[in-house]
SEMARTOR-260362 format. One record per atom (N, C-alpha, C): residue number from 1; residue in three letters; atom name; x, y, z. Coordinates in nm, 3 decimals, m for minus. Layout:
N
k	r	a	xx	yy	zz
NUM	ALA	CA	X	Y	Z
...
END
This chain:
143
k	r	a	xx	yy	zz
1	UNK	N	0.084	m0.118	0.000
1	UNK	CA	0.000	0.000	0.000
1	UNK	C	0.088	0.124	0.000
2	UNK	N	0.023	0.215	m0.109
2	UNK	CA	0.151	0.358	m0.135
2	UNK	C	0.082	0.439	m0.008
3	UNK	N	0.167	0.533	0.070
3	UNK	CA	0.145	0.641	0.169
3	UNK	C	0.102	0.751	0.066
4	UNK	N	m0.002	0.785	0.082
4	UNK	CA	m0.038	0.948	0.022
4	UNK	C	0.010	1.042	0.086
5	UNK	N	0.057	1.167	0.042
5	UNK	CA	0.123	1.284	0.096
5	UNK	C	m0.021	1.347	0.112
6	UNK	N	0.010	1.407	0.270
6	UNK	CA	m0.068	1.495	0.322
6	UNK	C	m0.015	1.644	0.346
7	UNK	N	m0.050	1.748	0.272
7	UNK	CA	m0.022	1.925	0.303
7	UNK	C	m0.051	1.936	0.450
8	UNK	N	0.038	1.916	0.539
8	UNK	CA	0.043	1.960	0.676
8	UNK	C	m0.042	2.068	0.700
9	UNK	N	0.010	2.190	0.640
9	UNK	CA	m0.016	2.336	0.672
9	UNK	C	m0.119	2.336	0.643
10	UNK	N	m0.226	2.232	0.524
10	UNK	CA	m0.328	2.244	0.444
10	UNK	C	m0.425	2.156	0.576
11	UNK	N	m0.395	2.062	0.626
11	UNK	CA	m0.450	1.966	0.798
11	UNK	C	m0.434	2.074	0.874
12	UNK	N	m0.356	2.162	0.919
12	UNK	CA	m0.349	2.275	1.013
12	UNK	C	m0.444	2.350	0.993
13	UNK	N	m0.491	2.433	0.882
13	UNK	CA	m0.546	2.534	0.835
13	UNK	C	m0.722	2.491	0.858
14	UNK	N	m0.732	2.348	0.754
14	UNK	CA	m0.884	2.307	0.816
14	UNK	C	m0.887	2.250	0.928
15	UNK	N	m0.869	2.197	1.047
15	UNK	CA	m0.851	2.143	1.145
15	UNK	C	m0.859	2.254	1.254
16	UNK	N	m0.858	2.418	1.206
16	UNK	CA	m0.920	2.554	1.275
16	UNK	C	m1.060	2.588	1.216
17	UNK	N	m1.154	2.553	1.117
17	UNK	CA	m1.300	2.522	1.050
17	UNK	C	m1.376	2.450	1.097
18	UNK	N	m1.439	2.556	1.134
18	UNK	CA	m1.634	2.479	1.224
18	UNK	C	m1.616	2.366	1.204
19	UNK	N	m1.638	2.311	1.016
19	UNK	CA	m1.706	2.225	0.986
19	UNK	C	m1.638	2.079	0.995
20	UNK	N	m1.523	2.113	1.030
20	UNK	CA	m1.402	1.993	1.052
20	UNK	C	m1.383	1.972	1.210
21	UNK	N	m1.423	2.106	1.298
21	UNK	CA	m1.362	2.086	1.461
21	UNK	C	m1.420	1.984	1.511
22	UNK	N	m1.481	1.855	1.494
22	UNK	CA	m1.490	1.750	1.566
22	UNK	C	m1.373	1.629	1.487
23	UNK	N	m1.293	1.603	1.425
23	UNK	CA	m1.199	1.564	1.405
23	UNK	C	m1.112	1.581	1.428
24	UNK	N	m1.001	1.427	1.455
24	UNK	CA	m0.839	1.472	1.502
24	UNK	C	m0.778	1.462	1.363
25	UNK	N	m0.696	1.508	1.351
25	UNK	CA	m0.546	1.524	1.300
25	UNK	C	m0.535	1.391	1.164
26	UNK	N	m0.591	1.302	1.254
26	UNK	CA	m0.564	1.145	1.166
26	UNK	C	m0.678	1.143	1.103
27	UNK	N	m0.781	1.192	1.118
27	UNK	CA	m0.868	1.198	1.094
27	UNK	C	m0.884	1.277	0.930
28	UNK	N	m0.809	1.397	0.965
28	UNK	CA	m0.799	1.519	0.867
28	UNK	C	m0.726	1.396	0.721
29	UNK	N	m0.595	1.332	0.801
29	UNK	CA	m0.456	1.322	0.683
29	UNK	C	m0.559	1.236	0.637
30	UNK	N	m0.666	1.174	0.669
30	UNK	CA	m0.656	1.033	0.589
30	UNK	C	m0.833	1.107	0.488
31	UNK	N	m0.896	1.234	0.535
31	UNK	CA	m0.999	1.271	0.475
31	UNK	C	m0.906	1.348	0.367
32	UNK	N	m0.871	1.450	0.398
32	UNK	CA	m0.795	1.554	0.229
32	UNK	C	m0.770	1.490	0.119
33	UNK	N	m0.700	1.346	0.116
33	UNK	CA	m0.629	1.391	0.004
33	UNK	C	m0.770	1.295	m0.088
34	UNK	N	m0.862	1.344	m0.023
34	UNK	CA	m0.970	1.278	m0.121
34	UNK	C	m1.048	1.376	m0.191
35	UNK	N	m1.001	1.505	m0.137
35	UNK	CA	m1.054	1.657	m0.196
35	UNK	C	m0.956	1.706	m0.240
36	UNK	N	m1.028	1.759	m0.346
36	UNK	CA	m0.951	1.852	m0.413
36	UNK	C	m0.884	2.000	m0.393
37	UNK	N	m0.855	2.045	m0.413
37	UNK	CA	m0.811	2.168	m0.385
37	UNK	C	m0.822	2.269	m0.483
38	UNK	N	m0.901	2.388	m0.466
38	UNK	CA	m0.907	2.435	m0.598
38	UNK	C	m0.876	2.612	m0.556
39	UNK	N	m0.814	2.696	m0.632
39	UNK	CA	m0.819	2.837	m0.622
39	UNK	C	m0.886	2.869	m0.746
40	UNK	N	m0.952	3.015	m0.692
40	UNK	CA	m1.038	3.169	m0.786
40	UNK	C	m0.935	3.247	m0.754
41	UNK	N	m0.922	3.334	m0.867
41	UNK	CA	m0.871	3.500	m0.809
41	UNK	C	m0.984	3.566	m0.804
42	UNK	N	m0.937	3.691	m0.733
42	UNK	CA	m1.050	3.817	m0.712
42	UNK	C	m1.137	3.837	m0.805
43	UNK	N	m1.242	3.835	m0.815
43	UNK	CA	m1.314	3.860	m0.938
43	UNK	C	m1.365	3.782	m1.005
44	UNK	N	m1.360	3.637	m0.986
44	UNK	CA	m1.362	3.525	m1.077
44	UNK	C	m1.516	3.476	m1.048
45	UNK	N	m1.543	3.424	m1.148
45	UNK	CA	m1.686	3.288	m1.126
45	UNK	C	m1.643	3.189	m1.094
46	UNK	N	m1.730	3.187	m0.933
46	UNK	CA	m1.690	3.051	m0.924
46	UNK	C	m1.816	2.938	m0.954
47	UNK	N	m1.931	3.017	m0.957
47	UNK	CA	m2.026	2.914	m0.967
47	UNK	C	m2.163	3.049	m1.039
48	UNK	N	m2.222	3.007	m1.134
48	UNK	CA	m2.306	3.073	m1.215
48	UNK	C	m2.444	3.012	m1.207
49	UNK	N	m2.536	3.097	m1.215
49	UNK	CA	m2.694	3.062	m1.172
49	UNK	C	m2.738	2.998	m1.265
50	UNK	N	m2.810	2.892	m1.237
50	UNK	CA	m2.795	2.791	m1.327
50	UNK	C	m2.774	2.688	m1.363
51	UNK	N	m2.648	2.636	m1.337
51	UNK	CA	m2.506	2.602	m1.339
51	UNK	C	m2.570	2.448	m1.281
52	UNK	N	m2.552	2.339	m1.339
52	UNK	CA	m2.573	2.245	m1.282
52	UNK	C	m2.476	2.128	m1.248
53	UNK	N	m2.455	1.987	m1.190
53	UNK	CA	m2.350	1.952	m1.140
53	UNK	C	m2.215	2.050	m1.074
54	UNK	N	m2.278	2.128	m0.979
54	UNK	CA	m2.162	2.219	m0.900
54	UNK	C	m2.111	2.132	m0.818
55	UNK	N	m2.140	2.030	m0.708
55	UNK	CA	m2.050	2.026	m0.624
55	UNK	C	m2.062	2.118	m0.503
56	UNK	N	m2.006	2.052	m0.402
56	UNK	CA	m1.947	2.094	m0.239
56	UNK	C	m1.849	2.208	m0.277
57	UNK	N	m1.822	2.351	m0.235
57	UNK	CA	m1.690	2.409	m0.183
57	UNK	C	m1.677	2.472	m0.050
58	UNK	N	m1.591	2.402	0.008
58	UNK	CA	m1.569	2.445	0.177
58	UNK	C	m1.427	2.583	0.154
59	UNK	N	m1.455	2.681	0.215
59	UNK	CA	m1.397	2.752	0.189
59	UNK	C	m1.282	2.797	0.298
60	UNK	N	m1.119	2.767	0.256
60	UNK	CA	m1.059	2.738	0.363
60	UNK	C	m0.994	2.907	0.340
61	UNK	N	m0.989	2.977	0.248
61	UNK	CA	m0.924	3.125	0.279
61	UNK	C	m0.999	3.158	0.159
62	UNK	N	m1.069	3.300	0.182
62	UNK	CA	m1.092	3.394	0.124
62	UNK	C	m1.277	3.445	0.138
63	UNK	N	m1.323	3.513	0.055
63	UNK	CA	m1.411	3.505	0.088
63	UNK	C	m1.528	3.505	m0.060
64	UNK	N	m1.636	3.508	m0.075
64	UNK	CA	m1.742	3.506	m0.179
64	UNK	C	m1.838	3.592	m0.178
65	UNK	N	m1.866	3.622	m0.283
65	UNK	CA	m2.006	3.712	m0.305
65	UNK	C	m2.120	3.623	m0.339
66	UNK	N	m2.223	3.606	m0.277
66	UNK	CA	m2.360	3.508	m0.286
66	UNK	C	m2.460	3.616	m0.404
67	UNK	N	m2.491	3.657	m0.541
67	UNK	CA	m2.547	3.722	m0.589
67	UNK	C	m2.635	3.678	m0.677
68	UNK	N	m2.758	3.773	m0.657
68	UNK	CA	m2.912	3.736	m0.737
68	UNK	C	m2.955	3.855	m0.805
69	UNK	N	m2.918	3.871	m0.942
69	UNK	CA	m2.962	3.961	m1.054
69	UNK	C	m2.919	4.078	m1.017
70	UNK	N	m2.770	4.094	m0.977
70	UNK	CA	m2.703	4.192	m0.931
70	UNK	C	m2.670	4.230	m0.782
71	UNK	N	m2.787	4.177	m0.701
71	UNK	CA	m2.809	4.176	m0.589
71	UNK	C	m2.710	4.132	m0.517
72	UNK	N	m2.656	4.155	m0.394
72	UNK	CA	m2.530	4.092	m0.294
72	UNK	C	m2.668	4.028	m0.197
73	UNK	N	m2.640	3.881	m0.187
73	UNK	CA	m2.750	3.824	m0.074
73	UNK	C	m2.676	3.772	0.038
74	UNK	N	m2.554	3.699	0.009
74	UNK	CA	m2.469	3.697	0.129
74	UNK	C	m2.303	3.697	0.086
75	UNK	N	m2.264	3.692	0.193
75	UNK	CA	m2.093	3.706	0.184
75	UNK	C	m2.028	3.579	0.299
76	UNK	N	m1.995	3.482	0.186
76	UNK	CA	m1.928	3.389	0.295
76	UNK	C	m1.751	3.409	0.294
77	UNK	N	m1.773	3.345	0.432
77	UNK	CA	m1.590	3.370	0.408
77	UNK	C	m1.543	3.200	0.451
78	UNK	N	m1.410	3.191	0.524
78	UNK	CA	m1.327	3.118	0.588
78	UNK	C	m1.396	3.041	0.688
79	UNK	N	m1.407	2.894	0.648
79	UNK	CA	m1.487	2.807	0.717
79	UNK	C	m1.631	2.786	0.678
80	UNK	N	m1.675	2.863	0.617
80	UNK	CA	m1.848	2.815	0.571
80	UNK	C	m1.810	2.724	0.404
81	UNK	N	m1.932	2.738	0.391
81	UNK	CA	m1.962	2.625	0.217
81	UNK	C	m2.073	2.667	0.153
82	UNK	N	m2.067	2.616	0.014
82	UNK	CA	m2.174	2.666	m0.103
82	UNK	C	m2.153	2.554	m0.190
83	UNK	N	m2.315	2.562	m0.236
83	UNK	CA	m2.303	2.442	m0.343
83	UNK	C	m2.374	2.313	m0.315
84	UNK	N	m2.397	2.312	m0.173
84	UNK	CA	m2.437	2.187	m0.091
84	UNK	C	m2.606	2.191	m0.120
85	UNK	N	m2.740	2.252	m0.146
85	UNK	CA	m2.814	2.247	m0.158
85	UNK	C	m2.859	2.214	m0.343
86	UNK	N	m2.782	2.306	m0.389
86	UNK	CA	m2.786	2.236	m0.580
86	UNK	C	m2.716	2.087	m0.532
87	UNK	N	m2.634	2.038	m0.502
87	UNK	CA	m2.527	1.923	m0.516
87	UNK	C	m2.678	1.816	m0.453
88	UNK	N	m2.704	1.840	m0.304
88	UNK	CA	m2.840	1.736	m0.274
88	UNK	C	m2.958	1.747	m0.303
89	UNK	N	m2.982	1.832	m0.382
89	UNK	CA	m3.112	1.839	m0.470
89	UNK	C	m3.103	1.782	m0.611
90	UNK	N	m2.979	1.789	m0.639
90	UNK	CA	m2.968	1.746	m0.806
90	UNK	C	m3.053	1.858	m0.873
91	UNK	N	m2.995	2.042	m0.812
91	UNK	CA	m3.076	2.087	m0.922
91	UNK	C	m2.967	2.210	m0.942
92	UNK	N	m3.072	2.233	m1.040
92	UNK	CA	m2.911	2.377	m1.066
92	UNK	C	m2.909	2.485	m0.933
93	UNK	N	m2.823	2.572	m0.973
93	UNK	CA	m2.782	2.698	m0.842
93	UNK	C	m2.891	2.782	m0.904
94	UNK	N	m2.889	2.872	m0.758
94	UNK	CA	m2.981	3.006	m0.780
94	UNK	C	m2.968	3.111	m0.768
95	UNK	N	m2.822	3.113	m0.748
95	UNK	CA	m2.779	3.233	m0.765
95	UNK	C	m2.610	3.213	m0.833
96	UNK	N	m2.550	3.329	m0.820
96	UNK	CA	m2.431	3.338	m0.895
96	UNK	C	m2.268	3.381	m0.755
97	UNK	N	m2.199	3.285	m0.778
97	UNK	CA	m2.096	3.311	m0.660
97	UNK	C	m1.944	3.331	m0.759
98	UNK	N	m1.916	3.470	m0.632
98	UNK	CA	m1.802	3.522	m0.720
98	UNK	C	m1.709	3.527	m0.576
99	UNK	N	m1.581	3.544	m0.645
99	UNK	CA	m1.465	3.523	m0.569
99	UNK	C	m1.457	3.684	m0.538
100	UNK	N	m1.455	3.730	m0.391
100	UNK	CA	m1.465	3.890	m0.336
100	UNK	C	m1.282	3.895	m0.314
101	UNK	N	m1.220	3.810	m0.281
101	UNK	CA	m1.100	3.817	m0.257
101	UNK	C	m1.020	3.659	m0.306
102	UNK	N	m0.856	3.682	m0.316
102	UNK	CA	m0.844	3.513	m0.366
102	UNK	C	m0.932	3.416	m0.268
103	UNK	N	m0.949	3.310	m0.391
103	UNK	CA	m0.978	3.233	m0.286
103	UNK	C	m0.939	3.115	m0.301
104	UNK	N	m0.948	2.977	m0.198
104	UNK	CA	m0.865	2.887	m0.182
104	UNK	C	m0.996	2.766	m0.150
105	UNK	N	m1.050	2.669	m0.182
105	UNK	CA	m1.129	2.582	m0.189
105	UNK	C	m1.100	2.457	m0.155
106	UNK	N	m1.175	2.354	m0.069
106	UNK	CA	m1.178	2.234	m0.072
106	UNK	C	m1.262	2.218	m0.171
107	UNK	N	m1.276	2.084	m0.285
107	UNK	CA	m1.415	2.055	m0.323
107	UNK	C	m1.415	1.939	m0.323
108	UNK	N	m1.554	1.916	m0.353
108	UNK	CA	m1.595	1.781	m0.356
108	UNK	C	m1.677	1.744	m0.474
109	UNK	N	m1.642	1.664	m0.614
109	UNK	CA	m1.756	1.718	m0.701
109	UNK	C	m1.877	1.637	m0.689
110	UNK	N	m1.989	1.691	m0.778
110	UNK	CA	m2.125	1.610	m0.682
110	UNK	C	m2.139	1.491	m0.722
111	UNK	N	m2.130	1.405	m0.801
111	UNK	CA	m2.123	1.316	m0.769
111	UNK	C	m2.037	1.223	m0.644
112	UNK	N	m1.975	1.305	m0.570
112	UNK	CA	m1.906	1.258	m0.440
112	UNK	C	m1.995	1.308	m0.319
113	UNK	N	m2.070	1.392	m0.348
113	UNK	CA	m2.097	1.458	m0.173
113	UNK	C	m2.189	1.354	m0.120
114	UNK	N	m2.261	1.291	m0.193
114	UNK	CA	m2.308	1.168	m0.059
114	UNK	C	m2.264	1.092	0.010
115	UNK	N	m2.159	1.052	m0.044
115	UNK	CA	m2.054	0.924	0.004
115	UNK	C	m1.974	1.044	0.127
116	UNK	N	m1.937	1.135	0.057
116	UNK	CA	m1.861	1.233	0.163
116	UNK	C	m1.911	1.236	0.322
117	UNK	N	m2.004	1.296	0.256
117	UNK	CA	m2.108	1.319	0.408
117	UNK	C	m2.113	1.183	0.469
118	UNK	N	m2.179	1.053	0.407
118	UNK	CA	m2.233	0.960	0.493
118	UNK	C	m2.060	0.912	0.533
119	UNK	N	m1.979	0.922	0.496
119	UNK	CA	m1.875	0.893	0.536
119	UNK	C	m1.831	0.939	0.682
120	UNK	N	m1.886	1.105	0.666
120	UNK	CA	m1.864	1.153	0.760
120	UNK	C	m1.957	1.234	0.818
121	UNK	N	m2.002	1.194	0.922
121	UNK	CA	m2.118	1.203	0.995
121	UNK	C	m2.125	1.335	1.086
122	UNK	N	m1.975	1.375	1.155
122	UNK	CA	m1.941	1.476	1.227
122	UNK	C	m1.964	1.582	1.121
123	UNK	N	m1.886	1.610	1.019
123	UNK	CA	m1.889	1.684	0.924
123	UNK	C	m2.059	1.756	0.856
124	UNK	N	m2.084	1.583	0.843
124	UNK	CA	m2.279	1.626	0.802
124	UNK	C	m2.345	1.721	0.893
125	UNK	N	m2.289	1.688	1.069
125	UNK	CA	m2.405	1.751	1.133
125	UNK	C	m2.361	1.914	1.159
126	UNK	N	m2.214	1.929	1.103
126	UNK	CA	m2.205	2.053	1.145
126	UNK	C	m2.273	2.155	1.040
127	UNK	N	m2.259	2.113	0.900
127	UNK	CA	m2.340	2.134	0.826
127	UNK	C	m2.464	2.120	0.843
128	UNK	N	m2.542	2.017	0.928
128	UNK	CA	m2.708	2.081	0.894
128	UNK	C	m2.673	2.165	1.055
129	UNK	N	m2.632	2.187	1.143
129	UNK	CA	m2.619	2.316	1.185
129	UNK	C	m2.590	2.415	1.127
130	UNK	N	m2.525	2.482	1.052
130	UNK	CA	m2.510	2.569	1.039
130	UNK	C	m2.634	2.581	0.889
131	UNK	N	m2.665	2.503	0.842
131	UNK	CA	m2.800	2.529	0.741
131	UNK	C	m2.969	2.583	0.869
132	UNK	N	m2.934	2.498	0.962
132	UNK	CA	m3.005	2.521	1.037
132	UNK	C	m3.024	2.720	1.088
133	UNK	N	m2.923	2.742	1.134
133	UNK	CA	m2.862	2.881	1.151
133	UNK	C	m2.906	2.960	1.012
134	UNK	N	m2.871	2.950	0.932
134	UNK	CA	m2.905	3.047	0.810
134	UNK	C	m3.065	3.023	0.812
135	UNK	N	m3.161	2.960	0.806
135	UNK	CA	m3.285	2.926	0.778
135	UNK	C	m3.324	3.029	0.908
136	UNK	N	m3.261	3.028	1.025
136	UNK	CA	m3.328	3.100	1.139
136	UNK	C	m3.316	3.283	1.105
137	UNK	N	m3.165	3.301	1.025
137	UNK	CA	m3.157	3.381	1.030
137	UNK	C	m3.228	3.439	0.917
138	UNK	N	m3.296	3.396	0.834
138	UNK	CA	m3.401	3.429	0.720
138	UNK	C	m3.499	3.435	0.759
139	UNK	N	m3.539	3.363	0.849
139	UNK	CA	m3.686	3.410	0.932
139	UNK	C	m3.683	3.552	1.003
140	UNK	N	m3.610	3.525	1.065
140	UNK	CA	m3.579	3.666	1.141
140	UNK	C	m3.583	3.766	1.040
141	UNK	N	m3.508	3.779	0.897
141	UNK	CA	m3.553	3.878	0.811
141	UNK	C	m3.678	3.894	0.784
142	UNK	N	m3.756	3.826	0.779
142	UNK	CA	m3.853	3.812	0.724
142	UNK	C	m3.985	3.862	0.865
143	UNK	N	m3.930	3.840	0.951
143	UNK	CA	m4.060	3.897	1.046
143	UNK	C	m4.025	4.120	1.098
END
């Protein structure tokens, strides 16, 4: 059996992310090198409305513009994700995500995010927490 190389600094960096802090270390080397790694520069598309088979991106540096027909609807940064509701719906995006500063990506493409998740269970629930959290905080707009 070959040893896969693990980016230390790259286990350091997510291993400080919500969506990873219930994992150790061994945990991390032996999940990464099954994701990809992807960079945007400033300015870039990273994902277009529409856009179907997007995929998971966990966002380990930088941040995004969440936009609807010009509109700014949210701004994620370092440690959140996009993509996860087109990817388990099997439907296209609904809005358009642009890179606000570089940015630096885990992904997962969709045909992987089920296996991902059920793989990893810690990971799933921090995610439907924090989906949970945004849904509250849309209500709250809304009243």
């Amino acid at each position: 059996m070959r040893a896969v190389s693990v980016d230390l600094a790259l286990v350091e960096s997510v291993s400080r992310l919500a969506l990873f802090a219930d994992l150790r270390q061994a945990d991390l080397e032996e999940l990464l090198p099954g994701l990809e790694e992807i960079s945007f520069h400033e300015g870039q598309w990273v994902v277009r409305r529409g856009q179907t088979d997007v995929g998971l991106f966990i966002i380990v540096d930088g941040e995004v513009s969440v936009v609807l027909e010009g509109d700014e609807l949210a701004s994620l940064s370092k440690g959140t994700f996009f993509g996860e509701i087109s990817a388990l719906l099997d439907e296209p995006t609904v809005a358009d995500v642009i890179a606000r500063t570089p940015l630096r990506c885990l992904f997962v493409p969709p045909d992987d995010v089920e296996q991902f998740l059920l793989a990893n269970p810690r990971v799933m629930y921090r995610m439907l927490q924090t989906e949970a959290r945004r849904l509250r905080t849309t209500d709250e707009l809304r009243l």
